[in-house]
Each structure stands twice: as C-alpha cells, then as structure tokens.
N, C-alpha and C positions, 0 to 999 in steps of 0.2 A: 607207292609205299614199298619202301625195302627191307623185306620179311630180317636182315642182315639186324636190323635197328631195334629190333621187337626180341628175335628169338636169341636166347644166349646160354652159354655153357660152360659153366662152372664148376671146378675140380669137386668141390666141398659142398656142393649143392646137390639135391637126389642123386647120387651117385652116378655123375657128369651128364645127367640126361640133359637135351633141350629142352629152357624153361623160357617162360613168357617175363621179360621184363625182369629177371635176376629175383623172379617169383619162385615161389615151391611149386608152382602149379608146368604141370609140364603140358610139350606139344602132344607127347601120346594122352594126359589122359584128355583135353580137349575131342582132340580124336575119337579117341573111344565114344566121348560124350553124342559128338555128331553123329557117330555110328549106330550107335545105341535109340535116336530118333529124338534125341534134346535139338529144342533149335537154338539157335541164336541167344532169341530172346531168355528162356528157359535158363543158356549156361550164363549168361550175365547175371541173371535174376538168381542165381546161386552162388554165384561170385562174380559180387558188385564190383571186386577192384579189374576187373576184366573189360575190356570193352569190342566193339564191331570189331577196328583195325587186329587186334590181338588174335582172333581169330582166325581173322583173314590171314596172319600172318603165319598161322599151324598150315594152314590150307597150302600156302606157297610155298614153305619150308617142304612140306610130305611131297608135293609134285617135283622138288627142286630135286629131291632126294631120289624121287624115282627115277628120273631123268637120267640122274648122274649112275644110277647103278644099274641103265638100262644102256648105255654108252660103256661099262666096263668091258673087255673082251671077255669070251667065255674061256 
C-alpha cells in the first residue's frame, strides 16, 4: 500500500493539513488518537468510515515525514 493513495491535501480542507481519503479527519488527529492509547479497533469504532489501511497509511505518512526531515542538512 501507498500511503501517496490514502493521505491527501487540500487547500480548502482543515487548513491544508493531511487528511485521510479527502476526509476531515486528519493524519495528526489519528496520531494523536494512537498516542493517546486508542487502538486500531477503538479509532474505527469511532469512525466507521475509517478503516485498518487508513491507518496504516497516517503511520507511513509520519515515518515518511520523519525521514525526510531527518535527511535535511542542519
């Protein structure tokens, strides 16, 4: 799966954050949610239109992202 297919970002949408599937629902609060001790099952079971991949796809997206700002020169 490629996080590229899932995660998208939209001028007019929360104010261009990365959102799951051109949803209101963003990568950070996902995140958060995981952070926070929600599992899987928990954030689907709160928002059904979410699924495993969508997830997984915040998870890929936040490594992608660290990566790439871990590779910036200082």
């Amino acid at each position: 799966m490629d996080y590229r297919n899932i995660i998208t970002v939209e001028p007019d949408k929360r104010g261009c954050k990365p959102c799951i599937r051109s949803m209101r629902i963003t990568v950070y609060d996902v995140l958060e949610y995981l952070a926070g001790g929600m599992s899987e099952r928990d954030i689907i079971s709160d928002f059904p239109e979410l699924t495993t991949d969508d997830i997984h796809a915040c998870l890929q997206f936040a490594a992608d992202r660290e990566r790439r700002l871990l590779s910036i020169p200082a």
